[in-house]
C-alpha positions in Angstrom: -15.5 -17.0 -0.2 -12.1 -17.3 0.2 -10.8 -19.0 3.9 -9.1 -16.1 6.1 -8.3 -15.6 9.7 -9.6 -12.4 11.4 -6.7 -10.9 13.6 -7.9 -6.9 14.9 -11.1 -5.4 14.0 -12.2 -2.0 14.7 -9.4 -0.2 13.2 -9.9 3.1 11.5 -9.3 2.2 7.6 -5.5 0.6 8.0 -3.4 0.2 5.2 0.4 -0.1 5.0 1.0 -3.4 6.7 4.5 -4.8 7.7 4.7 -8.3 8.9 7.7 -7.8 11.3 9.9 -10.8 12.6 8.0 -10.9 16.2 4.5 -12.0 14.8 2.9 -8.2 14.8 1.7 -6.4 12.0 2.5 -2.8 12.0 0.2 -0.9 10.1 -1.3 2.8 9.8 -5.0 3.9 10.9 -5.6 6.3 8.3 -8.8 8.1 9.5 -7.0 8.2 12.9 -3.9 9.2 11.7 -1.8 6.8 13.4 1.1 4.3 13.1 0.1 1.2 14.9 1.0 -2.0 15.8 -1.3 -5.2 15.8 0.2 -7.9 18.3 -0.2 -11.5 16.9 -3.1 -12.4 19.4 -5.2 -8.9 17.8 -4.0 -6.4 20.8 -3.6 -2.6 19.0 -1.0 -0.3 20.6 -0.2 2.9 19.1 3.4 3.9 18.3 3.0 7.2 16.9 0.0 9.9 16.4 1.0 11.0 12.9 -2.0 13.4 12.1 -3.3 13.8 8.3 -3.2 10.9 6.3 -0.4 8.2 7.1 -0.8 5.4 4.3 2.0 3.5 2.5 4.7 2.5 5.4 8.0 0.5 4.6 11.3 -0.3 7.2 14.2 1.1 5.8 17.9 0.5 6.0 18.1 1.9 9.8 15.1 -0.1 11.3 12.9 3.2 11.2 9.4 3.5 9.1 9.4 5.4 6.7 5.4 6.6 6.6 3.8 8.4 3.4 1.5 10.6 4.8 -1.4 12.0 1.8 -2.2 14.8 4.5 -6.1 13.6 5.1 -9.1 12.9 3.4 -12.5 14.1 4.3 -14.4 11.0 5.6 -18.2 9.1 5.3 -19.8 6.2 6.5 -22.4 4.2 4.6 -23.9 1.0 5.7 -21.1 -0.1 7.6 -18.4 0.7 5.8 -15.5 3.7 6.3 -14.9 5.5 3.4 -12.1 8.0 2.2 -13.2 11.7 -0.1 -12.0 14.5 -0.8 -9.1 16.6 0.2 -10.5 18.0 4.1 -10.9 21.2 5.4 -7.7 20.6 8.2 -5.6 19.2 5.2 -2.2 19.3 6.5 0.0 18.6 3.5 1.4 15.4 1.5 4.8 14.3 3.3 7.4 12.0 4.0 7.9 10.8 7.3 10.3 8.6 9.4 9.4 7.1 13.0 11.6 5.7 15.1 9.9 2.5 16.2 11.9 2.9 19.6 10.8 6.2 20.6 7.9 7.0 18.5 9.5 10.2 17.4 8.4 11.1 14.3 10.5 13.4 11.6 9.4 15.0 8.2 12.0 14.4 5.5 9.9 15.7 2.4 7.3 18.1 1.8 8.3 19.1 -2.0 10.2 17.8 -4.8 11.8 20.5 -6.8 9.6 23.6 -5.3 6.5 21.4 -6.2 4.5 20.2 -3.1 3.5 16.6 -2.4 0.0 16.6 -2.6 -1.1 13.0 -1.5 1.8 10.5 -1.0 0.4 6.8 -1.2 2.6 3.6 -1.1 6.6 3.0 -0.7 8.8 0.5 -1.5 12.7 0.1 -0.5 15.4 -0.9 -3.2 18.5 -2.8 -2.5 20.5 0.5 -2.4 18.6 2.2 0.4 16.6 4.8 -1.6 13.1 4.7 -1.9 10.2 4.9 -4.7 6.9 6.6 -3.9 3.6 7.1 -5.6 2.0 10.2 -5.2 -1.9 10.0 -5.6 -3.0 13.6 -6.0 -5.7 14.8 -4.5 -9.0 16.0 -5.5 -11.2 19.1 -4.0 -14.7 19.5 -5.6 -14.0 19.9 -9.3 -10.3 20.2 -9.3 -7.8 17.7 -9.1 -4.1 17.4 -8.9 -2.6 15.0 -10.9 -0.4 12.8 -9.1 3.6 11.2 -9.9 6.0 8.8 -9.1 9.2 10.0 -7.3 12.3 8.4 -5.8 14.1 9.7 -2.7 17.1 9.1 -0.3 16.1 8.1 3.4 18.0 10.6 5.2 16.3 13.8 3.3 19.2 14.5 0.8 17.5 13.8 -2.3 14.4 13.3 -4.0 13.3 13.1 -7.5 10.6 13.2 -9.3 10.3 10.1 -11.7 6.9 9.9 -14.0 4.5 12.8 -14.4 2.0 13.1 -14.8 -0.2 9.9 -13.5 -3.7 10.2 -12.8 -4.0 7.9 -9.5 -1.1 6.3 -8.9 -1.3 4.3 -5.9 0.5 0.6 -4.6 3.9 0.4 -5.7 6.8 -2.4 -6.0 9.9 -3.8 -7.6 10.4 -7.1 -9.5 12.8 -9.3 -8.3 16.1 -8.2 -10.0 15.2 -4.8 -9.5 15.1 -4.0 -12.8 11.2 -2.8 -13.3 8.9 -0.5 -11.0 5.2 -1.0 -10.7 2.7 0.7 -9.5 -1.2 0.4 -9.8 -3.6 3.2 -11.0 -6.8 3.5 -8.6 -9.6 4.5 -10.7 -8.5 2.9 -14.2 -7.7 -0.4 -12.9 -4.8 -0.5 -14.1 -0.8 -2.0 -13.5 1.7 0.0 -15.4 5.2 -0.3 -15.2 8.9 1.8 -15.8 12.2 -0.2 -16.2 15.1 1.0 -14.6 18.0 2.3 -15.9 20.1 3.0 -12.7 19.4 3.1 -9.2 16.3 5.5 -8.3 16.2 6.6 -12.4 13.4 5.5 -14.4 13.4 5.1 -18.1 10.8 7.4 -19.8 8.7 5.1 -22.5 8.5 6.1 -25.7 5.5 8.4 -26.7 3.2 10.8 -25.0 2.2 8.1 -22.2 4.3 8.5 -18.9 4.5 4.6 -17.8 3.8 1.3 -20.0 1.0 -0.9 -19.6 1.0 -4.3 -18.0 -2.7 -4.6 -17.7 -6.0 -3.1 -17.8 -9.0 -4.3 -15.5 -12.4 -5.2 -16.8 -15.4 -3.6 -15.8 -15.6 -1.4 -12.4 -12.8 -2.2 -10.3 -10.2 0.4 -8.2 -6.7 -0.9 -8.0 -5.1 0.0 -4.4 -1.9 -1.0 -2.7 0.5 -3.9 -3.7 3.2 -6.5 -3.3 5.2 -8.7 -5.0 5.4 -12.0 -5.2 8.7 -14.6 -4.9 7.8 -15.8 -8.9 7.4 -11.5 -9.9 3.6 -11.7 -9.6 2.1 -8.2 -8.9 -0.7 -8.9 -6.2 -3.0 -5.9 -6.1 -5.5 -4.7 -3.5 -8.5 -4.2 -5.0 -11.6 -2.2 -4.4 -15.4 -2.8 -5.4 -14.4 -6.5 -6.8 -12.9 -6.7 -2.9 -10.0 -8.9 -3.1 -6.5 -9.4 -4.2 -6.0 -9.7 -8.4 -2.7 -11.1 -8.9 -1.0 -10.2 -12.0 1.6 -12.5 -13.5 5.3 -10.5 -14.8 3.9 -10.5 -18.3 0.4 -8.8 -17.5 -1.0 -12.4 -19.8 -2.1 -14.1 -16.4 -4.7 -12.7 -14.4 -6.0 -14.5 -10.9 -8.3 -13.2 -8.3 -9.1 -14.2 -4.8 -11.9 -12.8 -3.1 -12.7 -11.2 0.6 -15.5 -9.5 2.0 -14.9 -5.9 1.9 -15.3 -3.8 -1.2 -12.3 -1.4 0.3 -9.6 -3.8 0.0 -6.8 -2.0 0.5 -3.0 -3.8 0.6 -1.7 -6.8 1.5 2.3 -8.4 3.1 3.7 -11.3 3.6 4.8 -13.1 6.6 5.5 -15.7 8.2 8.5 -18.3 8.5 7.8 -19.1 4.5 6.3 -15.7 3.8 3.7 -17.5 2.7 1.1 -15.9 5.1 -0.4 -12.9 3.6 -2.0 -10.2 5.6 -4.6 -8.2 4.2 -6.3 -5.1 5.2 -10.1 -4.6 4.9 -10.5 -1.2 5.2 -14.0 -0.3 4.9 -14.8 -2.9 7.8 -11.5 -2.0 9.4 -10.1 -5.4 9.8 -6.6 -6.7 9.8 -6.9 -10.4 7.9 -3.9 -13.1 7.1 -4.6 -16.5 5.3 -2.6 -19.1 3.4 -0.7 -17.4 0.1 -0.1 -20.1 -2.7 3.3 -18.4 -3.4 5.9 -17.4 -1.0 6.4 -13.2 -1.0 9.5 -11.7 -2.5 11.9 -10.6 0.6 11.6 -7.0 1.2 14.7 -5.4 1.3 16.0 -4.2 5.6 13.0 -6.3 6.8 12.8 -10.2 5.6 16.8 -10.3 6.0 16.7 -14.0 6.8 14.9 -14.5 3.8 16.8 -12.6 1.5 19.9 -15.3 2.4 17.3 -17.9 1.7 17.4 -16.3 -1.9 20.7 -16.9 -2.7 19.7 -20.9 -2.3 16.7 -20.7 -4.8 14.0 -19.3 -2.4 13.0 -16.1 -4.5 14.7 -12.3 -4.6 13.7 -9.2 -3.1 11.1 -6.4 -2.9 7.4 -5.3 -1.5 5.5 -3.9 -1.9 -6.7 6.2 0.2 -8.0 6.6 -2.5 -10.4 9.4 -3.5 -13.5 11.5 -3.9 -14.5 8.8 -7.0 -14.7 6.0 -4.2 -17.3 7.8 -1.8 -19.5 8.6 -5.4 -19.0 5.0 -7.2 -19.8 3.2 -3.5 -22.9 4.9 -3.5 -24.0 3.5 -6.9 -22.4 -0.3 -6.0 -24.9 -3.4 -4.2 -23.2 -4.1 -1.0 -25.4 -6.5 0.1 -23.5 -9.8 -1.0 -20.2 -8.6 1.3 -20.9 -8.9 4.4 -20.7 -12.6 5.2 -17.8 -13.6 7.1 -16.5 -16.7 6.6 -14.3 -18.9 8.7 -13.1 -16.2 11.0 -11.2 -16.8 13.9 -11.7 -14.2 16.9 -9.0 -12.7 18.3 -7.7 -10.4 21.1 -9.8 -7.1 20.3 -8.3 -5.3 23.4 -6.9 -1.5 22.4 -4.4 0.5 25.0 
């Protein structure tokens, strides 16, 4: 098993972590429908009770968090671990929200694109012109499901537009390091497509019936969740049931995984002086991990600014970088008993306010 560090347990399924300049880790508590903030010695402190379903989360160009919220899931527990299903009785709508990490006042810039509402918005990612892309997932209620879609939007709630449709799970989503392609991962195919870029925020439509192109496809059962890229353009995927990262090199040819013990592994950052720490979420055990990243992470744009200079000089580019009723019925068919072991695990400050 791979060597981590255990920073905060007891969190309620986080996901969308930012490593911020001061050591903390904010994330979201999705079952508790919370931004949060994780202090480097493991102390939780809220910053803002979002309601629904606050997932993806990325700084934008004014310092605020920008929070895709998929509006709730219904949730269960099985041996141990916290598991996401289908859309809840109290769902309260997808959205787009920004909080004001000062205040903790929290506004709603999207609700729709085009008269369409958003059903289930997942992961976010920033580009170097202060726009946004976002994955929506879609969400599922007993037999029905709505398809989800890829959409691009302005952070002060002038514009949004819908990019690919339709996708069937679209979750994590990033940008290579010129900006030139989008990623994003597909939940329950396992798989990493991507769109290039024709302009800022416009997506080129691939030829054919398909809505994206393929980088890679996943063998076996896995769940693709949340991602980030890497300082070289590798795609570094959360992944689910085969709990770890899989990191996918630019040309979808090299394929690496490293294991943790959780089979809801749900996103990962990078941080650090190097950003060569990487903190992962463990969502099903509701952990907040970091541990030593081979590669350094590509700066994210309004967040790693210190980095981004570093770039210039050779040190990489820019970028970043819950799922659905199919997890609860898959994790009830899956042998959990080999991922519980955890190995090399520092305790830390477990202390919530």
């Amino acid at each position: 098993m791979t060597d981590f560090t255990e920073i905060a347990s007891g969190l309620r399924f986080p996901e969308g972590p930012i490593a911020m300049d001061d050591g903390s880790i904010i994330l979201v508590e999705i079952e508790r429908g919370t931004l949060s903030r994780v202090s480097a010695d493991g102390d939780v402190s809220v910053i803002a009770e979002l309601g629904g379903g606050p997932n993806g989360a990325a700084i934008g160009p004014d310092g605020a968090v920008y929070v895709c919220n998929n509006g709730g899931f219904a949730w269960h527990e099985q041996d141990g671990l916290l598991i996401p299903g289908d859309k809840p009785d109290d769902y309260s709508g997808g959205r787009i929200e920004r909080v004001d990490l000062e205040t903790g006042k929290v506004d709603v810039l999207y609700t729709e694109c085009d008269g369409v509402p958003l059903n289930g918005p997942n992961d976010i990612v920033f580009d170097k012109e202060g726009g946004f892309w976002f994955t929506d997932l879609g969400k599922s209620y007993g037999r029905v499901t709505d398809r989800g879609a890829l959409f691009y939007a302005k952070p002060d709630g002038s514009s949004i537009t819908q990019q690919a449709f339709p996708l069937n799970t679209p979750n994590g989503v990033g940008l290579s390091p010129d900006e030139k392609t989008v990623y994003f991962a597909d939940t329950v195919s396992g798989r990493v497509w991507y769109l290039d870029i024709e302009s800022p925020g416009v997506a080129k439509s691939p030829d054919g019936p398909i809505s994206a192109n393929l980088l890679m496809s996943a063998p076996g059962l896995q769940y693709f969740d949340s991602l980030a890229v890497d300082a070289d353009g590798n795609i570094c995927v959360a992944t689910i049931f085969n709990g770890g990262i899989t990191s996918v090199s630019p040309d979808g040819q090299t394929v690496t995984h490293t294991a943790l013990p959780d089979l809801l592994v749900t996103n990962i950052c990078f941080g650090g002086a190097d950003l060569k720490t990487a903190y992962i979420t463990l969502s099903g055990t509701g952990k907040l991990v970091k541990m030593q990243w081979p590669t350094a992470g590509l700066p994210l744009n309004f967040l790693n600014k210190w980095a981004q200079v570093q770039s210039h000089q050779g040190f990489g580019a820019k970028d970043s970088s819950c799922t659905d009723c199919f997890l609860w019925h898959c994790l009830l068919r899956v042998n959990q008993t080999s991922v519980w072991g955890a190995k090399n695990k520092t305790r830390s400050g477990r202390n919530r306010r």
